[in-house]
N, C-alpha and C positions, 0 to 999 in steps of 0.2 A: 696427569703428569705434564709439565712443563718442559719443554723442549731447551735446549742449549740454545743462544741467541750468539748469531756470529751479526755484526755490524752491518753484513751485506744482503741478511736474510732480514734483518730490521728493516735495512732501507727497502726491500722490497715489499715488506708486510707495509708498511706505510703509504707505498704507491700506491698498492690496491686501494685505498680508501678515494682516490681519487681520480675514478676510470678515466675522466674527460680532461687530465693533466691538470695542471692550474693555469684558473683564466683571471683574465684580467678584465680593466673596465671594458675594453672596448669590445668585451663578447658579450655585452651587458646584449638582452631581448630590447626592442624598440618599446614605447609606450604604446602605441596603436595594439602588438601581439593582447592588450587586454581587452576581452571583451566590454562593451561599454566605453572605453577613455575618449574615445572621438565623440562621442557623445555627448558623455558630459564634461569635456573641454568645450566645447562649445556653447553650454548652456551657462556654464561661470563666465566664460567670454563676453555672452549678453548681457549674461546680470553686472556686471563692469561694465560694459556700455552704457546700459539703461539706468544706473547707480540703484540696483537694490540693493536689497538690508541682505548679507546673506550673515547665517551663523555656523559655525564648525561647533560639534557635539564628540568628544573624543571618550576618553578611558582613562581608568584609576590606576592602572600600571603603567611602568616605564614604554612600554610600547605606547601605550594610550596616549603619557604626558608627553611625550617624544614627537610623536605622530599629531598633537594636535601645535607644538610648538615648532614644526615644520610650518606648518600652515599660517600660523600667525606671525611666524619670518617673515614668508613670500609674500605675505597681501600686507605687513609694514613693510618691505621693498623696494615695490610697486606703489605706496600709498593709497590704497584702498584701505575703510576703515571697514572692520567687521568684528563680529560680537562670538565669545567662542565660552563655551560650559564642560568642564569636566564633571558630568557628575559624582553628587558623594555617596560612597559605599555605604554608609549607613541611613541616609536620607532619603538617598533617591533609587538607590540598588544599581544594579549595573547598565554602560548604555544607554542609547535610548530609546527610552521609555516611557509610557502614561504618566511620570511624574514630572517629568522636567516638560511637558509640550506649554502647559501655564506660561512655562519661562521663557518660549520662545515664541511666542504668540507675536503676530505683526512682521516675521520673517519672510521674506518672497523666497530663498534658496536657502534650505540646510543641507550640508554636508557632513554625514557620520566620516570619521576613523579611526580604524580597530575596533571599528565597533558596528552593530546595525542587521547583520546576517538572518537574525532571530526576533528582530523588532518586527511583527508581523500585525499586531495592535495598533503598535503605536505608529507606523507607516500610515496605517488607515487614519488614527487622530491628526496625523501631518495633510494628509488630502481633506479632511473632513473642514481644516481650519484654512485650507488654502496656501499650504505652505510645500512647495515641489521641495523631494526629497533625492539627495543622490547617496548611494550609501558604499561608502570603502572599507572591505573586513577584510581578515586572511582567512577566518575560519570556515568550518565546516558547512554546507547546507541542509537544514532540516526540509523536511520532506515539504514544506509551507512556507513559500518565501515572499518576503515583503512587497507588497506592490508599489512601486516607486517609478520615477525618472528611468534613473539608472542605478545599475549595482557593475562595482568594480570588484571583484572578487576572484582569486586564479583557480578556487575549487569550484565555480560555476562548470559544469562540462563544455559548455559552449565557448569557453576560453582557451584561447590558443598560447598563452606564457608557457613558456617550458619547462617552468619551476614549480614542483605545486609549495613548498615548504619555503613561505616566505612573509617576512611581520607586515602590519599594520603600517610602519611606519615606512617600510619597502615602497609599499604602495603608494601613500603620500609621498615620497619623496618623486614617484613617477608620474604621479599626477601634475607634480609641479613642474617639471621636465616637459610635459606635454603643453601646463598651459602658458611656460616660456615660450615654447615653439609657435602657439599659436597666437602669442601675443607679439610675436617678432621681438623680442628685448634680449637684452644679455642678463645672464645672472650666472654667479657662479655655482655650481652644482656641487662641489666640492666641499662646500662650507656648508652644505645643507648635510651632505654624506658625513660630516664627525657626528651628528646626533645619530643618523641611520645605524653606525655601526655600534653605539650604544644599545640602543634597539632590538638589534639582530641578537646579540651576546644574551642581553637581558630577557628576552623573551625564547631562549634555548631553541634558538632555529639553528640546524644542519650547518658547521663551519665550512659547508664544502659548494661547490660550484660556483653562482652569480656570489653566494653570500660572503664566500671566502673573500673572495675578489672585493665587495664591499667594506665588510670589516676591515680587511690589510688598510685599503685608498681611507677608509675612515679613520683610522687610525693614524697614519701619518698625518692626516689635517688637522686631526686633533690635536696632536703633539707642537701644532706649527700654529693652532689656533688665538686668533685676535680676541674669542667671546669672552668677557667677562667673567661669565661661568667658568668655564674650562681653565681660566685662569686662574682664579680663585680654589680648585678645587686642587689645582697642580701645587697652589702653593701650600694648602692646608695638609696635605698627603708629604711634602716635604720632598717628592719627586720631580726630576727632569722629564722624565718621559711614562707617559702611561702604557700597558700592555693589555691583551684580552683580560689576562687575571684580575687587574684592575679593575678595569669595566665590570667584572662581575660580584668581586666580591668586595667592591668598596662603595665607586660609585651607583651602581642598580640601586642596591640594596637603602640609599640614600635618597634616591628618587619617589623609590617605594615608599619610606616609610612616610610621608606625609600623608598619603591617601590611604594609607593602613591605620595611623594614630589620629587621626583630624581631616587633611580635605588636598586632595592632589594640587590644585589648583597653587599651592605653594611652589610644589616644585617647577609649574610650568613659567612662574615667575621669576624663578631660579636664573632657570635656562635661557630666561629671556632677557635679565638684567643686560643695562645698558651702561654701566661703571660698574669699575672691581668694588666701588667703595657697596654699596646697592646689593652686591654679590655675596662678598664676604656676608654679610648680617642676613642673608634670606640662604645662604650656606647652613650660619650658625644654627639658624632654626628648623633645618632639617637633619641635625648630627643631633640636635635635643630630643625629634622626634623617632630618630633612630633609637637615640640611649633608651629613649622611654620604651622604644618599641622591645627592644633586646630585653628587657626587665619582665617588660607584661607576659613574654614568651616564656623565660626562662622558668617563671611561677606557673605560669599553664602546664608547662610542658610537664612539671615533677608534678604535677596534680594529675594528667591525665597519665603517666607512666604509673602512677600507683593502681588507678584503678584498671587496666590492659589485663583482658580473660584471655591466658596465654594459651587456651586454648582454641580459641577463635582463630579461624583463616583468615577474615577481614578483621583488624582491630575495628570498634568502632564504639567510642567514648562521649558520652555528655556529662558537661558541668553547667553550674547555674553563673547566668552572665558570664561567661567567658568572651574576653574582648575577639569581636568578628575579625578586625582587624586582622589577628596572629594564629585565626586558627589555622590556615592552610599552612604556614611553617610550623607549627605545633603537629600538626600528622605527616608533616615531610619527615620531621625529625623522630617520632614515634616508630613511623614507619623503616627508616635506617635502622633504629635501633633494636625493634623485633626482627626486621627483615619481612614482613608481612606487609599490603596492603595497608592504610588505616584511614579511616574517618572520624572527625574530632566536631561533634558538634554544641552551639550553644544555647541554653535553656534560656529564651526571653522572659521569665518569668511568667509568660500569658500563655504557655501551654505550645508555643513554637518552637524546634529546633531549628537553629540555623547552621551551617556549618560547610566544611570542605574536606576534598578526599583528596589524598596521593597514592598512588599506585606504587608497587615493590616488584624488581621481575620481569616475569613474562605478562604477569597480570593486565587484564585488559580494563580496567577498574571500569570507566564509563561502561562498555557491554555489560558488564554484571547487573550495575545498578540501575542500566536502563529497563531491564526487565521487571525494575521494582516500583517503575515509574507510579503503578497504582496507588502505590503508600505514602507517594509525594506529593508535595504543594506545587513543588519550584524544581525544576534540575538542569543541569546543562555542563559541559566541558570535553573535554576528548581524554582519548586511551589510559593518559598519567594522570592528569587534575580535572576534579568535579566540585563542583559546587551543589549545594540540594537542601533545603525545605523542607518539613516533615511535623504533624503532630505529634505533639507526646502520645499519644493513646496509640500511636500507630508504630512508636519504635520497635517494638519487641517483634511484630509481625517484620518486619522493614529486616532486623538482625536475621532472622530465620530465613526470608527468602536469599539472603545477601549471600549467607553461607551454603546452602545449596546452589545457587546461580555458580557457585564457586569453586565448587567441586566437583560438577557439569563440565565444566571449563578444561579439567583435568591439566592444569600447570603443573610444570616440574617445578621444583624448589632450586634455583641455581645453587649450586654449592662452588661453584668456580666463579673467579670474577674473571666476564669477559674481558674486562680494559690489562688483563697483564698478558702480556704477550709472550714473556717467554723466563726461561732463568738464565742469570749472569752473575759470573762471579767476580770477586771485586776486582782482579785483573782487567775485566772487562769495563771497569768505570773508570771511564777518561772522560777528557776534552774532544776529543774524537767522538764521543756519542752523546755526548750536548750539542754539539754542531751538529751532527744528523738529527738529533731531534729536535734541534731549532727552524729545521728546513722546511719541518712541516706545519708551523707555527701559523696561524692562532688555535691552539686549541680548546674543544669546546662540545657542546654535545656533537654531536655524529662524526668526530672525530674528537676523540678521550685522548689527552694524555697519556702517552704507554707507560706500564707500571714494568717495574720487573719486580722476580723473586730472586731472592740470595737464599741459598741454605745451609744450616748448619752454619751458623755465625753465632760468635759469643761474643754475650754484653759484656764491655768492661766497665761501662756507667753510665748509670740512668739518673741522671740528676735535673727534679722539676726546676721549673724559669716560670714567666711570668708575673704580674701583679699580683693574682692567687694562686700563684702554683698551679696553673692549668694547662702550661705545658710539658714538657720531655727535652731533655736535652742529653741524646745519647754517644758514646763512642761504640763503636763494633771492630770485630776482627775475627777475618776468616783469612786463613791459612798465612798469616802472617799480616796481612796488610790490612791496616787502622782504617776506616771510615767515622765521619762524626755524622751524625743526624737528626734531625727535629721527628716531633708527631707533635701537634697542636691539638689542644679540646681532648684529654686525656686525662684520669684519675687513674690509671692502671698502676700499678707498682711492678718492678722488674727486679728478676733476682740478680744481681752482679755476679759472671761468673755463671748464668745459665744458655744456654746451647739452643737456638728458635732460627726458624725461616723468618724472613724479613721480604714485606712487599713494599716497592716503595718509588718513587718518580724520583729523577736525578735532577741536582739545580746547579746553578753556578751559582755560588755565594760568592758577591764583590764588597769588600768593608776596607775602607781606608786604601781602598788604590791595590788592595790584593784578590786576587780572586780566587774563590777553593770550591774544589766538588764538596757536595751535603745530600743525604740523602733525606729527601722528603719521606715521611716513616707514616705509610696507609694504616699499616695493618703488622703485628707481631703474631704468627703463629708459631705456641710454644708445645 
């Protein structure tokens, strides 16, 4: 049951999400609290002195392209020239790795980020070639860690940062904080922060404590930003001002798709244009790679929804070439739609699965499948997303342990959505509780947008919008008083004139200088 939501019990549920109040920059941790930064600020220091060749080795997501086009800011700056490789996802596989050392052979300093935690081979092919390694991840450590230089990482135990939930590109942007410091220069830190809180958004790190703080200062830099890019992207969106929602579900997803349809490296040129004109057209060809991507998806997805054993607790679905690309949004989306775990893998035609997991729940999806490590070529990810390798001859053993590992686990099946907080009746939808929930703004993961429920509300119209008809454009009324409302990405049909609980986030809709409450529409239960 859902509790009655007074205004002032919102505002306090909301508080709790943020025991340590909201901070600002200047609660930001020093660079030094990382294990390693003095260290190797020092060792880049030299290789500046001495003019070696250093290279930055980044990532195929927005974290990766983010966090390496920090770096190739600071050192054009400074004017220092240095050579930098996004690997490609279907080339080279992830990080780095035993394929990309060829390319950087003649190196004296590489610098991984977002990436490198797990590079335990190819550290050793960096020493064996004479090439000193420093490596900046956020993630997790396997029990076998690279031998290097130094490692900046806050999941190291020996690290004293006080955040453990924090991106790639967090890190680079404090490395560069550090090696201003030690290079006594001025630089603005600010203008590096609008990519960072790109970054944060994109890589679903916790809206709350240093990150909050970040994202907010990110954000208004953004919105104030001279870059090319950012300018270019504000004009093609047709908006004054960008918000988190933005960042997430317009620009990420644009960053992404170059390194999910062809090769990141696109977008790290994006980001880095140096005229709007440069901008606009390396823009264009990331909206191409998006469409294309959304097409390849949306064909995967109705492919592998057809064949889903609805009786499996882990979905886990193989087709023949299915682009790697889209599988991991392919079992995001699967997986929302059973409400199950799902793994979406694809058949190289040479007798390999390649593929990705997302997690559904309480579900711990990596624990599962790391017990199944036996069956696999390749694995790696945390708690929600995996990635993993596998023979065909091995699948069927691979599904059997999957589903026991799973039911060991003993999850409950959430039948509540935690993000609704409470029920409200339409009396209760003002202006007055858009201002309180703007207070607590940016939201994000580890602070969800609060949903409420309305009950016992009748449809007076449900009439599709859109290009295809994919969305909803409803009116409601409970106990006298109209609300209109949206539900996007819907084929549902509603009976006009039938009687449903409505879950939903409250918006200010402003069109021509008016502004009206709307209810964003999650969810109809009839």
């Amino acid at each position: 049951m859902h509790k009655t939501l007074t205004l002032y019990a919102l505002d306090n549920l909301l508080q709790e999400r943020f025991k340590e109040g909201f901070l600002s920059l200047k609660d930001l941790p020093q660079p030094s609290s990382f294990k390693d930064m003095d260290k190797a600020t020092e060792r880049i220091v030299k290789a500046i002195q001495n003019k070696e060749k250093i290279t930055i080795i980044g990532d195929y997501d927005v974290d990766g392209v983010t966090s390496t086009t920090l770096m190739k800011l600071f050192f054009e700056e400074i004017d220092y020239p240095i050579e930098w490789i996004i690997p490609n996802r279907f080339r080279d596989g992830y990080g780095l790795s035993s394929n990309i050392i060829p390319r950087i052979l003649g190196t004296d300093l590489a610098i991984t980020v977002d990436n490198g935690i797990s590079a335990v081979y190819a550290a050793k092919l960096c020493k064996d070639e004479g090439i000193e390694l420093i490596i900046t991840d956020h993630h997790l450590l396997a029990p076998e860690v690279p031998e290097c230089f130094a490692i900046i990482d806050q999941k190291q135990e020996e690290c004293t940062f006080p955040y453990a939930d924090v991106c790639g590109a967090q890190i680079a942007w404090y490395l560069i904080a550090s090696l201003k410091n030690a290079l006594k220069i001025k630089v603005n830190m600010m203008s590096y922060m609008e990519l960072v809180s790109i970054a944060i958004i994109a890589d679903m790190m916790p809206l709350q404590h240093i990150n909050r703080a970040m994202v907010e200062a990110g954000i208004q830099a953004l919105n104030k930003s001279s870059k090319p890019a950012i300018r270019a992207f504000l004009e093609h969106t047709q908006k004054e001002a960008l918000n988190a929602e933005d960042i997430g579900f317009f620009l990420a997803p644009l960053l992404n798709a170059a390194g999910r349809m062809e090769d990141a490296s696109f977008s790290v040129e994006f980001l880095t244009s140096t005229n709007i004109y440069d901008a606009r057209v390396r823009l264009g060809r990331l909206v191409d790679f998006n469409n294309a991507r959304k097409a390849t998806e949306q064909e995967i997805t109705t492919k592998a929804l057809a064949q889903v054993n609805s009786d499996d607790h882990v979905i886990v679905v193989e087709g023949e070439e299915w682009h790697e690309g889209v599988v991991g949004i392919v079992a995001a989306r699967v997986a929302r739609q059973h409400e199950k775990p799902c793994i979406i893998l694809s058949n190289n035609g040479e007798g390999l699965l390649k593929g990705s997991g997302r997690s559904f729940g309480e579900c711990d999806l990596f624990g599962i499948t790391d017990s199944c490590r036996s069956h696999l070529e390749k694995f790696g990810g945390h708690q929600a997303a995996i990635g993993l390798s596998l023979r065909f001859e091995s699948l069927n053993a691979f599904k059997k342990q999957l589903q026991e590992n799973y039911l060991k686990g003993n999850y409950v099946k959430e039948t509540h959505d935690p993000d609704i907080v409470g029920a409200l009746s339409f009396a209760e939808v003002s202006f007055e509780l858009t201002k309180l929930v703007q207070k607590y703004e940016p939201y994000g993961q580890g602070n969800p947008t609060p949903k409420f429920i309305s009950k016992n509300v009748e449809i007076l119209q449900a009439d599709s919008m859109g290009k295809e008809g994919e969305h909803l454009r409803f009116s409601f009324v409970q106990e006298g008083l109209v609300m209109a409302g949206v539900q996007f990405k819907t084929r549902e049909v509603y009976e006009v004139g039938s009687r449903v609980d409505v879950v939903y986030t409250v918006n200010e809709n402003h069109f021509r200088g008016k502004v009206t409450l709307q209810l964003m529409v999650d969810k109809i239960i009839r």
